[in-house]
C-alpha positions in Angstrom: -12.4 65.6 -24.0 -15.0 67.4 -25.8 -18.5 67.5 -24.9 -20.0 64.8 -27.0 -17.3 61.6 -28.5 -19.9 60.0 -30.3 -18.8 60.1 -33.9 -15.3 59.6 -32.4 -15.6 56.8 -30.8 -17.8 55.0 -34.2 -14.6 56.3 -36.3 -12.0 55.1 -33.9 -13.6 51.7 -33.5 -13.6 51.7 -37.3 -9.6 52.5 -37.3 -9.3 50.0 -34.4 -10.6 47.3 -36.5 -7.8 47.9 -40.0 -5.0 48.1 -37.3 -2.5 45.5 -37.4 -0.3 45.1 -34.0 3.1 46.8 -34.4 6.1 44.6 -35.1 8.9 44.5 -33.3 11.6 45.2 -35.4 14.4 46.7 -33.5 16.9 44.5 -32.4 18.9 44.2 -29.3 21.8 41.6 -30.2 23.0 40.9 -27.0 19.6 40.4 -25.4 18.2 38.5 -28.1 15.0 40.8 -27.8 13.3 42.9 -29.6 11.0 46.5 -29.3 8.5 48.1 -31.6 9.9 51.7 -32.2 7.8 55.2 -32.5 7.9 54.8 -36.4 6.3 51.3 -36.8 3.7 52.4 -34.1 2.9 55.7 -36.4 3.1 53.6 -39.5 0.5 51.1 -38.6 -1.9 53.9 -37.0 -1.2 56.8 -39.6 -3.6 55.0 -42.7 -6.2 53.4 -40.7 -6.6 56.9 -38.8 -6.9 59.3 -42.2 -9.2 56.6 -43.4 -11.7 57.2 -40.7 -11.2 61.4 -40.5 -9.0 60.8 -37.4 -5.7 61.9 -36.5 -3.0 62.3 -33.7 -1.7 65.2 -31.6 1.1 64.7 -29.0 2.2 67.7 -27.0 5.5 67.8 -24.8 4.1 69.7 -21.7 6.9 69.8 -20.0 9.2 68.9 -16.7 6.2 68.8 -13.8 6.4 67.2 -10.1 10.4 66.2 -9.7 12.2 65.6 -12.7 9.1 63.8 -15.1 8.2 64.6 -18.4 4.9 64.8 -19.3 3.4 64.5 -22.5 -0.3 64.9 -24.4 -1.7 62.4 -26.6 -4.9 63.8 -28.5 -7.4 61.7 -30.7 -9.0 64.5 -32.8 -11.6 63.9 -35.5 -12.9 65.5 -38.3 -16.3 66.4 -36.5 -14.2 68.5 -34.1 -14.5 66.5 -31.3 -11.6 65.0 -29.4 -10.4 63.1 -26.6 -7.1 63.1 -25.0 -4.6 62.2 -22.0 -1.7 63.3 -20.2 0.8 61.1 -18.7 3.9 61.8 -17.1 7.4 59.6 -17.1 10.6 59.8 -15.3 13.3 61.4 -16.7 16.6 59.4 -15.4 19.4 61.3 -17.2 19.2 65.6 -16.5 20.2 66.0 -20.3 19.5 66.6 -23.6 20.1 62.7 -25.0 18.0 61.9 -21.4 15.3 64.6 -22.1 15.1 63.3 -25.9 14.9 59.4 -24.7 12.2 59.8 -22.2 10.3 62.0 -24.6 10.7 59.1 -27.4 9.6 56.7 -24.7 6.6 58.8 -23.3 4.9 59.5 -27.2 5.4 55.7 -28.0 4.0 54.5 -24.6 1.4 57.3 -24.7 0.5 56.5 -28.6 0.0 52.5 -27.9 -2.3 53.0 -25.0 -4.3 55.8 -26.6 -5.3 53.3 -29.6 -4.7 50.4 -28.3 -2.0 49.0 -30.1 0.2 45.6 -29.6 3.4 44.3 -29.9 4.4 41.0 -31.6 7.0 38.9 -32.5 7.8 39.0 -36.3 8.2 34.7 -36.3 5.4 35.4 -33.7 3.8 32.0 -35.8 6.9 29.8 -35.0 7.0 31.1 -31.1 3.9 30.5 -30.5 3.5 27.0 -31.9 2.6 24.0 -29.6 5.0 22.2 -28.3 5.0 18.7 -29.5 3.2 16.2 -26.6 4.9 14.2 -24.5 4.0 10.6 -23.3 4.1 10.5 -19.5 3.4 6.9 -19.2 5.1 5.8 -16.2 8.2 4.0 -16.3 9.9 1.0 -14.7 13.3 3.0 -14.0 13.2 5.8 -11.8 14.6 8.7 -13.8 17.3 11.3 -11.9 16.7 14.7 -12.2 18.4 16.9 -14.5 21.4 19.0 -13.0 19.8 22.7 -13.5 22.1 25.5 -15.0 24.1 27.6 -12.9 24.6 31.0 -13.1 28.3 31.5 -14.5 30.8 34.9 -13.6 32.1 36.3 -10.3 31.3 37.9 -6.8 30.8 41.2 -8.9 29.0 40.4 -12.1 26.8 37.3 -12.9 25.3 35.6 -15.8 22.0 33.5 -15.4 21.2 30.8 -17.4 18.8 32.7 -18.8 21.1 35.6 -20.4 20.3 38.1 -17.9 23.2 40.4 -16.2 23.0 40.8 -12.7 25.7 43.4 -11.0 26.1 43.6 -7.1 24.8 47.6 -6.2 25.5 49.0 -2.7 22.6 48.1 -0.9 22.6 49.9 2.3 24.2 49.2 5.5 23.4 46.5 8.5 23.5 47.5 12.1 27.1 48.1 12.6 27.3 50.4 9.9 29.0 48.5 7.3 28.4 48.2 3.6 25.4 45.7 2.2 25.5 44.8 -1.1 23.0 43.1 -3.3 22.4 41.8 -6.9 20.4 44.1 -9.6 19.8 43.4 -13.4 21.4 45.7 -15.2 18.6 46.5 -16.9 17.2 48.0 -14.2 20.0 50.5 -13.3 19.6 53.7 -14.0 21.6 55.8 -17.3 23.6 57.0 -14.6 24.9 54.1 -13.2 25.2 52.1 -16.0 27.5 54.8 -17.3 29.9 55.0 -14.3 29.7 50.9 -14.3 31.4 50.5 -17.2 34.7 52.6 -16.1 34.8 50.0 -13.2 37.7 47.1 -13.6 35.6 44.8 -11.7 32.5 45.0 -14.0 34.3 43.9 -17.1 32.5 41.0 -17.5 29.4 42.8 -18.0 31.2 46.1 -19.8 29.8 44.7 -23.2 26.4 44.3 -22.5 25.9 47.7 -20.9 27.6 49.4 -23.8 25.2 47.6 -25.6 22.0 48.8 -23.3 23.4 52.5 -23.8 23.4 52.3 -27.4 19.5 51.3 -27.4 18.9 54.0 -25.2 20.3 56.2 -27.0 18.8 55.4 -30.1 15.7 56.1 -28.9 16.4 59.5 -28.6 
C-alpha cells in the first residue's frame, strides 16, 4: 500500500456507505440456488467508486506455488495513494476454460473482499420473514414423531431429502488391500471428475445434475 491511506480510506468509507449488496441473479435450476456474478459485483461498485475519486485495478499475476492462480486487487484513488492484495486460488482443470474459470472466480472473490461487498437473495424480504409462532401448550395425547425423509437412489448415486447429490468416490483401501469407497457431494468433486463421472453407466442418476454443474462452471469463464 502506499505510504499514507488517509484520504483513501475517508473516500472508500464514503463509497462503502452508497453500496448496495450484490444480488444474486444467476440461477442454477437444478440446485435451486443462486450466485452473484463478476458483472453485478462491478455494477454495484463501479458508481459509488467514480463518485468518491476511487477506482479498481485487478492484475492476473500468474500460475505461482503448484498449479494456483493468483490475482491483484488494487483500490487506487485520485490522491495517488492506493492499497492492494494478492491472493492466490486453485486452479482444478490445466486448461484454458479451467484457467478462464478460476480467474473469473479469483477477481469476483478478490473484488467482494476488497470492498466489502454482500450477497443476497433477490425475495431476500420473503426468506427472511418470521416464521409464524407456534402454541406449544402441552397436550393430553402423546404425539408420534414424524417419519423423517429418506435419502432416495442407489448404492452408487444418492439423493438427500435436501436436493443434494452424493456419489460414492474411491476412498482408499483397508488393511488387506481392498478398495474403500465413500460418499462425496458432487459439488465437491473436482472438473475432472465430474467430467469422467458422467461417461459412467452407473452414475446416471446423477448424469443430469452434473451436466448441469459443468454448465455453471463454465459460464463463469
Amino acid at each position: 500500500m502506499s505510504e499514507k491511506i488517509d484520504a483513501l480510506a475517508e473516500a472508500l468509507a464514503k463509497a462503502q456507505g452508497e453500496m448496495k449488496n450484490a444480488v444474486k441473479g444467476c440461477d442454477n435450476p437444478f440446485f435451486k440456488s443462486k450466485y452473484a456474478d463478476l458483472a453485478e459485483c462491478l455494477n454495484v461498485a463501479r458508481e459509488p467508486l467514480s463518485k468518491n475519486g476511487l477506482s479498481i485495478f485487478q492484475a492476473n499475476e500468474g500460475i505461482v506455488e503448484s498449479s494456483k492462480l493468483a490475482v491483484t486487487t488494487m483500490i487506487m484513488h485520485s490522491s495517488g495513494q492506493f492499497i492492494k492484495v494478492t491472493s492466490s486460488y486453485p486452479i482444478q482443470k490445466n486448461d484454458a476454460q479451467g484457467f478462464g474459470s478460476t480467474l473469473t472466480y479469483a477477481r469476483r472473490y478478490s473484488l467482494a473482499a476488497a470492498l466489502g461487498l454482500a450477497q443476497e437473495d433477490d425475495d431476500g424480504n420473503s426468506a427472511c420473514a418470521p416464521e409464524p409462532k407456534q402454541d406449544f401448550k402441552a397436550k393430553n395425547t402423546e404425539q408420534k414423531p414424524k417419519a423423517q425423509p429418506q435419502a432416495t437412489g442407489d448404492k452408487f448415486v444418492k439423493i438427500t431429502p435436501q436436493g443434494d447429490i452424493v456419489v460414492t468416490v474411491a476412498n482408499g483401501h483397508d488393511k488387506n488391500g481392498r478398495p474403500l469407497a465413500a460418499y462425496k457431494n458432487i459439488k465437491d468433486l473436482t472438473i475432472e471428475e465430474l467430467e469422467k463421472m458422467v461417461t459412467i453407466p452407473q452414475y446416471a442418476l446423477a448424469h443430469t445434475a452434473i451436466k448441469t454443474l459443468l454448465e455453471e462452471m463454465g459460464q463463469t469463464a
